[in-house]
Structures are given as C-alpha cells and as structure tokens.
C-alpha positions as CSV (number, residue, x, y, z in Angstrom):
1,X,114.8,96.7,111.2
2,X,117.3,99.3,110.2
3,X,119.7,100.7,112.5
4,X,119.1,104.9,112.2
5,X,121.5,105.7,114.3
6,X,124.0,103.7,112.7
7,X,123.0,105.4,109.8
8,X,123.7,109.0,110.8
9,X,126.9,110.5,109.0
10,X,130.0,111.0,111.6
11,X,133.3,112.5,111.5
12,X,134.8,109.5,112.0
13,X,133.5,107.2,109.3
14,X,133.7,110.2,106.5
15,X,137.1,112.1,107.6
16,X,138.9,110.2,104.6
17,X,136.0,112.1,102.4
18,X,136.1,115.3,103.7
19,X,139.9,115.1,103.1
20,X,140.2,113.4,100.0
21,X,142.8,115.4,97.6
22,X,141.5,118.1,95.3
23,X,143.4,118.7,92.1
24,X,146.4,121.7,92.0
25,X,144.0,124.5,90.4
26,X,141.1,123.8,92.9
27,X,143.3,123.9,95.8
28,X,145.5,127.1,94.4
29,X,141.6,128.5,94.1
30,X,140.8,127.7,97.3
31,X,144.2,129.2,99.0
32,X,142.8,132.4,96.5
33,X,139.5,133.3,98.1
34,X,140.8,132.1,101.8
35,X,143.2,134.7,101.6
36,X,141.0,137.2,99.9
37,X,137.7,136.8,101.3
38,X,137.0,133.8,103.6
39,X,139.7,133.8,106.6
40,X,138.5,137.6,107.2
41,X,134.5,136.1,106.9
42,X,135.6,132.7,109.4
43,X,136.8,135.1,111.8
44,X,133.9,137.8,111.9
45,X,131.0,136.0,110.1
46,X,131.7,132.0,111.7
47,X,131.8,129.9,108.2
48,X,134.0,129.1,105.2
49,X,133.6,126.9,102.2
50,X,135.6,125.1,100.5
51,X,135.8,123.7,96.8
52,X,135.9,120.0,96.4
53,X,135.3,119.9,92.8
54,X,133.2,120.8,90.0
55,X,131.3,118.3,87.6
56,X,128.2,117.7,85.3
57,X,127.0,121.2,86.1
58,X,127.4,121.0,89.9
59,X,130.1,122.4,92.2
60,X,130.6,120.6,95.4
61,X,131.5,122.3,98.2
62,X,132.0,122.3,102.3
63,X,131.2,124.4,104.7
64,X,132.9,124.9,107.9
65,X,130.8,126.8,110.5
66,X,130.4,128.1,114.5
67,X,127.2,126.7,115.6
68,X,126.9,129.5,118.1
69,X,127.5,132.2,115.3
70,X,125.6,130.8,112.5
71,X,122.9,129.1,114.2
72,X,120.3,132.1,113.2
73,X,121.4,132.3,109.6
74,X,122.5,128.8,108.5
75,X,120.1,129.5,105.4
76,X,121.5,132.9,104.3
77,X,124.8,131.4,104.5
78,X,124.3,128.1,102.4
79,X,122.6,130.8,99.4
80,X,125.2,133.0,99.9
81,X,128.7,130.2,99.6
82,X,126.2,128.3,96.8
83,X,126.2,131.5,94.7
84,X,129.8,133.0,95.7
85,X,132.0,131.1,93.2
86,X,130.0,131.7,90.4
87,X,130.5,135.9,90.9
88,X,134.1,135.6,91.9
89,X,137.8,135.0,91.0
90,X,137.1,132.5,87.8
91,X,133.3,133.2,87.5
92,X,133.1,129.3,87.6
93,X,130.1,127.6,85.6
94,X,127.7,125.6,87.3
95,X,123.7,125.5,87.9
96,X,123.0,123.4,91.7
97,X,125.6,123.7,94.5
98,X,126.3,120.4,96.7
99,X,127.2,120.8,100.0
100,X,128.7,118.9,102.9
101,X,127.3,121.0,106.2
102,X,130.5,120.6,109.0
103,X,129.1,122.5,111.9
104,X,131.3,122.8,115.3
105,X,130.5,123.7,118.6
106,X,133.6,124.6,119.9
107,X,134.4,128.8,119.0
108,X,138.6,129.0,117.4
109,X,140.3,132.3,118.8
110,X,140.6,134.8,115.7
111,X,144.2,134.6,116.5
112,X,144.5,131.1,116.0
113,X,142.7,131.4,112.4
114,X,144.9,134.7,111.7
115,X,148.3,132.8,111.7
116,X,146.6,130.1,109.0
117,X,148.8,130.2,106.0
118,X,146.5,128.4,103.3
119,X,143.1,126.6,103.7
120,X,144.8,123.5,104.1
121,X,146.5,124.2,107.5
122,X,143.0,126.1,108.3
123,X,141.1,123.0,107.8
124,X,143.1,121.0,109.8
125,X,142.5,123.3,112.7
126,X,138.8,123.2,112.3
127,X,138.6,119.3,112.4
128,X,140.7,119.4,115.5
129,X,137.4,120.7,117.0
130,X,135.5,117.6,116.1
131,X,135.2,114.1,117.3
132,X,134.3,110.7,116.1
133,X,130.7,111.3,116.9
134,X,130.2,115.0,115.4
135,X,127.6,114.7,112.8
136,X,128.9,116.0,109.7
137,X,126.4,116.5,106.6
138,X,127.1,113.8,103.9
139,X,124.3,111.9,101.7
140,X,123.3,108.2,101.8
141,X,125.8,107.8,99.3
142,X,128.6,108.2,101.4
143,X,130.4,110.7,98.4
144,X,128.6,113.8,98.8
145,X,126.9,116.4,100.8
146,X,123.3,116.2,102.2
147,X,122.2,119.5,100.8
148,X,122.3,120.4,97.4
149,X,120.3,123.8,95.9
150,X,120.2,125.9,93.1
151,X,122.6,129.1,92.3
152,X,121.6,132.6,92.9
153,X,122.7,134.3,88.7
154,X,122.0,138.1,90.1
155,X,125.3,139.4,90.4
156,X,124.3,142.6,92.5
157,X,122.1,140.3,95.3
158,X,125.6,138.6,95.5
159,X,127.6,141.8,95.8
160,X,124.6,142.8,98.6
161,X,124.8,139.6,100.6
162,X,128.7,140.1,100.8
163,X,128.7,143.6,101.6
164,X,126.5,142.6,104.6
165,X,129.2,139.8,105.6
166,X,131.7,143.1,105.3
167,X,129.7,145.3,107.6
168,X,129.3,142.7,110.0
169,X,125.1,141.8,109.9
170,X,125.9,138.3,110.9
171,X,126.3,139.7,114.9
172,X,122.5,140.7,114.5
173,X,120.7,138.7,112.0
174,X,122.1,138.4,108.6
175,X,118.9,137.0,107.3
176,X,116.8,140.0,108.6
177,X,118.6,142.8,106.8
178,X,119.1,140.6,103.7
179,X,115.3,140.1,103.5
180,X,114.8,144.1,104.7
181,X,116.7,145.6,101.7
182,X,115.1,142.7,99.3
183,X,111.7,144.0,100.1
184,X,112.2,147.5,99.4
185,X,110.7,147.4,95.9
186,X,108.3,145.6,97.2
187,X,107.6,147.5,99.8
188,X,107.5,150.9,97.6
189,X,104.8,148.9,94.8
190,X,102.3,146.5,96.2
191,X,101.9,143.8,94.5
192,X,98.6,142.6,93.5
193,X,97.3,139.2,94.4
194,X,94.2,137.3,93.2
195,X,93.2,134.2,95.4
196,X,91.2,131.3,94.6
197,X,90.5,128.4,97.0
198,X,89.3,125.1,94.4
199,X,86.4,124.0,96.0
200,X,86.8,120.0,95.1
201,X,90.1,119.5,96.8
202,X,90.7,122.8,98.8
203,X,94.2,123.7,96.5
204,X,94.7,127.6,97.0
205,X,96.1,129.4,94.2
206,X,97.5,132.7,94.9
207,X,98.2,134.6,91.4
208,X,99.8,138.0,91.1
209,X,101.6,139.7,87.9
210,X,104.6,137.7,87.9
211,X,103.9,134.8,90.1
212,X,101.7,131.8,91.1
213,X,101.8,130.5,94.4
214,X,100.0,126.6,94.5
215,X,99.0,125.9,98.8
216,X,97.7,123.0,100.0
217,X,97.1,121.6,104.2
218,X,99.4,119.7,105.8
219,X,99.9,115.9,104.6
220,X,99.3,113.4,106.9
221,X,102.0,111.1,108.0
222,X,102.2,108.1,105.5
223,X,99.9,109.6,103.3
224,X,100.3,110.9,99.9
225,X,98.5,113.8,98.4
226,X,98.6,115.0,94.4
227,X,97.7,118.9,93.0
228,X,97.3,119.2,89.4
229,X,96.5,122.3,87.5
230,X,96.8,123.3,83.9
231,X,98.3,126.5,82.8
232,X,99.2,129.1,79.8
233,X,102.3,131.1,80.7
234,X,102.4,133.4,77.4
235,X,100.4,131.3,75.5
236,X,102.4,128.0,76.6
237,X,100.2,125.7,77.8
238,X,101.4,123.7,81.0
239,X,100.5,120.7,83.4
240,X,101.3,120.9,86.4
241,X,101.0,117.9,89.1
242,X,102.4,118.2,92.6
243,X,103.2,115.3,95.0
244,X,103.6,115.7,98.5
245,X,104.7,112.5,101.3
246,X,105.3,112.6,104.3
247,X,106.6,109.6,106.3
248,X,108.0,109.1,110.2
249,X,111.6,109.5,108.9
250,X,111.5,111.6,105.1
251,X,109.6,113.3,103.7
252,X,109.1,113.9,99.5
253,X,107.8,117.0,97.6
254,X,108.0,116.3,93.7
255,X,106.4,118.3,90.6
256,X,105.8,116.8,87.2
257,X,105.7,119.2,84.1
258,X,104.2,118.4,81.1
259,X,104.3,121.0,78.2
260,X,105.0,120.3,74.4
261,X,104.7,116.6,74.9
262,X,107.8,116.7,77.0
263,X,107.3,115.4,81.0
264,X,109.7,116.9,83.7
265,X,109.7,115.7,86.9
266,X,111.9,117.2,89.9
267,X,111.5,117.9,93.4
268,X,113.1,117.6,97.0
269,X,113.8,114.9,99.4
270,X,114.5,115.0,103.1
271,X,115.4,112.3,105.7
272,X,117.2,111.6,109.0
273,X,120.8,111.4,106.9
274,X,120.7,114.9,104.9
275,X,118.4,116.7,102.4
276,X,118.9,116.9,98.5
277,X,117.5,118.3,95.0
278,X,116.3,115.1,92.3
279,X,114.9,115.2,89.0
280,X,115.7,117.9,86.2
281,X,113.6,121.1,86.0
282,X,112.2,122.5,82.7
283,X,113.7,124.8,81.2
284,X,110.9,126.8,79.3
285,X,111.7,130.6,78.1
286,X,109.4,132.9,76.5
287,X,111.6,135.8,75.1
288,X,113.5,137.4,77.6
289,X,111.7,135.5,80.4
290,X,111.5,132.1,82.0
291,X,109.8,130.1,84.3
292,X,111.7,129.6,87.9
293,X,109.9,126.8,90.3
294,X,110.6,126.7,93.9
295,X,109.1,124.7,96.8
296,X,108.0,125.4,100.3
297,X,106.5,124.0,103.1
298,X,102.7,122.5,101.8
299,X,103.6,124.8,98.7
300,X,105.3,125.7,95.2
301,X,105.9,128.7,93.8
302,X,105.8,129.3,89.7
303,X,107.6,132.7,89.2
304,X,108.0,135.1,85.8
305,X,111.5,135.6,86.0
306,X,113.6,138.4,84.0
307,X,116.5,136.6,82.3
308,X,118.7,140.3,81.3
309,X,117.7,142.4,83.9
310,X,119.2,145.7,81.2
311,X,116.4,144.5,79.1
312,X,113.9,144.8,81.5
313,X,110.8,146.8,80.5
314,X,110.6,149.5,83.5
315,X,107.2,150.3,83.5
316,X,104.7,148.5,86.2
317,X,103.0,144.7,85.1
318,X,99.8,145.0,86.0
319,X,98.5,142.1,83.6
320,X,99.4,138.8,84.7
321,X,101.2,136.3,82.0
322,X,99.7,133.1,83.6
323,X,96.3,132.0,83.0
324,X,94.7,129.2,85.1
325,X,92.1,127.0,83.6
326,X,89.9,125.1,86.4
C-alpha cells in the first residue's frame, strides 16, 4: 500500500525546486514588481509571487503567504497574482497560471521585509521561516505547482482587485468587498432565471440570458456519475457530458464537448498532494462572444461571455442565446 504521508510535498525534499535559477530577464522582472508593487503588498496584504518561468501558454509562479493574514482570502489572492502579470509591467502572454502555494506560519516584522533589497534576499528571508516538514504546494510531478487556473483578461477587475490590496481590504475580508462591488450590476438588474429539474436522472438546469448553470447531488464515494445534455448556443449545436468521481483520497470533475465533429475534454483533479486543471477547453466564438466553462462543487457553469467589452451592445438581454433540447 502506498505510503500518503511520504507522499505529501515538504520544504525539504523540494527546496532545490523552489530555488532553482530563473533566467536574467525573469529575475530583473521579478526585482521590477517587488520593488513596485509586491514588497509594499507582503507587508500590508501577507503574500507575494514570484515568476518562475513562462512556457507553452502557462506562466508558473510562487506564492509566498502569512497563514494568519491570508487564511480568509487564499482564493482572492491566487485570482488576483494568476491575473497580475498579464495587466502589468510587460503585459506577459499566457492563458492558465501554475502555482506553487508556500504558506508560513510564522508573521516577518515589516521592518525586516523593508530593508530587502531585491526578491532574491526577500525569498531567502521567507524560507528561513520554514522547516523540513512545512508542506509546500508542488504536484506529483515533483516540477510544478499543485494549483494551476485560468487568467482573469478584464483589465479593470484587475485594476479593482489591486486598488483593494492598496486600501488595505485584506485586514477585513478581501473576498467580501471584491464580491460586493462585483455584484453591483447585478444587484441594480435582476437577472432572470428559468429552472428545470430532468425528471429521469434529477440534473437541474438553471438558465438565464447569458448563462447555464448544470446541478447535480452529491456523488457518492467511489462512485461515478455522468450528465449529458445537448445544446444550441447561437445556432451551434453542442454536447455536453459531465463526469463527476469522488474517491477516499481525489476526487475528478471532467466535461467532454462535442460540437462540429470535434470532441474536447477538460476538467479538474484534486488529491492529497495538490489540485490542477487537465484537458484543453473549446474554444467556440460566435461574433463578438464565446463560450467560458467553469466548475463548482456538484456543478458547471456554461456562460455568454463578451470578448470587447467597447463593443458591447448596452441595452438589457432579455432573450437567452442557449437553447436546451431534452
């Protein structure tokens, strides 16, 4: 039988990867924002990334943060740093973020981190705070990190997130007021929701003007369930198939997309050593809009989303796009 806890990523079997050597332009990049952004967010917001390379579409990152700072908002933050080097200094190019989660217990005085003259010295001050046995967030693999998610493109939800950061939301609840000011369109223009429950296998489908949610129970342990509906989005006709497993130590969520004889498939994976994205999704556009896919807990979400938000027709949807054949 497998050893688990001989399995779980430590400091001390992956402190050669977290310190592997990044070429000169990374690291005169990573000096860059530390000096303009991120020593200033360590010291009133607990966290700070940093660039270990960028490949194949994916930039790989790590992110240093206080446990008793962060612990509230570990989500916002991940979206925030996944999303950050595309918006900034460079604009880099990338569509899924990788990252290697380095959370320590022990609080740095800001002076301490104020006297840092470049990330490099900063880094070393952080790892002082862990030991052999701190769990640090690397893959199976051994080469990378145990989370990797897709990139926020909305420029001015980036300049919002940051401005938060600035005004010092992470002391109350950074997630909260991101999620407040989010909701205020929203808030101002309900949105309309049809709901149908499928008799035959008990799949809700929750369908509004821009959006089609896809619910199902919880999935019993070592058991797998499968969802599939067909779809027009504009006229496109899609297949959709969802797979849900949940076992003692992982669990699986996958989707497979069939549209114009082309098959997608794509999902999540989550076990006892980290958490991380598989599969490519479809791209399918329609004009100026495309099809997003995200997944939840016992659900996925379809979404209608605006590619050039200046091109963006003003007045209120009230029609749906999608159509759902039973």
């Amino acid at each position: 039988m497998r050893n688990y806890h001989n399995s779980i990523p430590r400091f001390g079997k992956f402190a050669s990867l977290l310190n592997e050597k990044v070429r000169p332009e990374v690291a005169t990049l990573n000096d860059w924002h530390f000096n303009n952004f991120f020593k200033r967010c360590l010291i009133h917001s607990g966290f700070v990334s940093i660039i270990r390379y960028n490949y194949d579409e994916i930039l790989y990152l790590k992110l240093y943060y206080f446990t008793n700072k962060a612990k509230d908002n570990k989500r916002e933050i991940e979206q925030f740093v996944s999303s950050y080097y595309m918006h900034e200094k460079d604009q880099l190019k990338y569509t899924k973020c990788n990252i290697i989660r380095i959370p320590l217990k022990i609080q740095i005085e800001d002076e301490l981190i104020q006297i840092q003259k470049d990330i490099s010295s900063l880094e070393s001050l952080l790892q002082l705070q862990l030991t052999e046995e701190s769990w640090v967030g690397v893959d199976f693999t051994g080469t990378s990190g145990g989370l990797t998610i897709g990139v926020n493109h909305n420029y001015s939800i980036h300049l919002h997130r940051k401005n938060l950061l600035d005004k010092g939301c992470m002391n109350t609840n950074y997630e909260i007021e991101m999620n407040k000011s989010l909701d205020i369109k929203d808030i101002s223009i309900p949105t309309k929701w049809t709901r149908i429950t499928r008799k035959y296998d008990g799949l809700n489908i929750n369908i509004s003007p821009d959006k089609i949610v896809l619910s199902w129970n919880s999935v019993p342990i070592d058991v797998q369930v499968s969802h599939t509906i067909q779809l027009k989005w504009n006229g496109i006709q899609i297949k959709l198939t969802v797979l849900e497993y949940y076992g003692q130590r992982s669990n699986t969520m996958r989707a497979v997309v069939e549209y114009f004889h082309k098959v997608y498939q794509f999902g999540v994976g989550r076990s006892s050593v980290g958490a991380g994205f598989m599969g490519e999704k479809p791209n399918i556009v329609f004009g100026n809009n495309k099809l997003g896919f995200q997944f939840g807990k016992n659900c996925i979400s379809i979404s209608d989303i605006i590619i050039d938000q200046s091109l963006e027709l003003k007045e209120k949807k009230t029609v749906s796009n999608f159509q759902i054949e039973l």
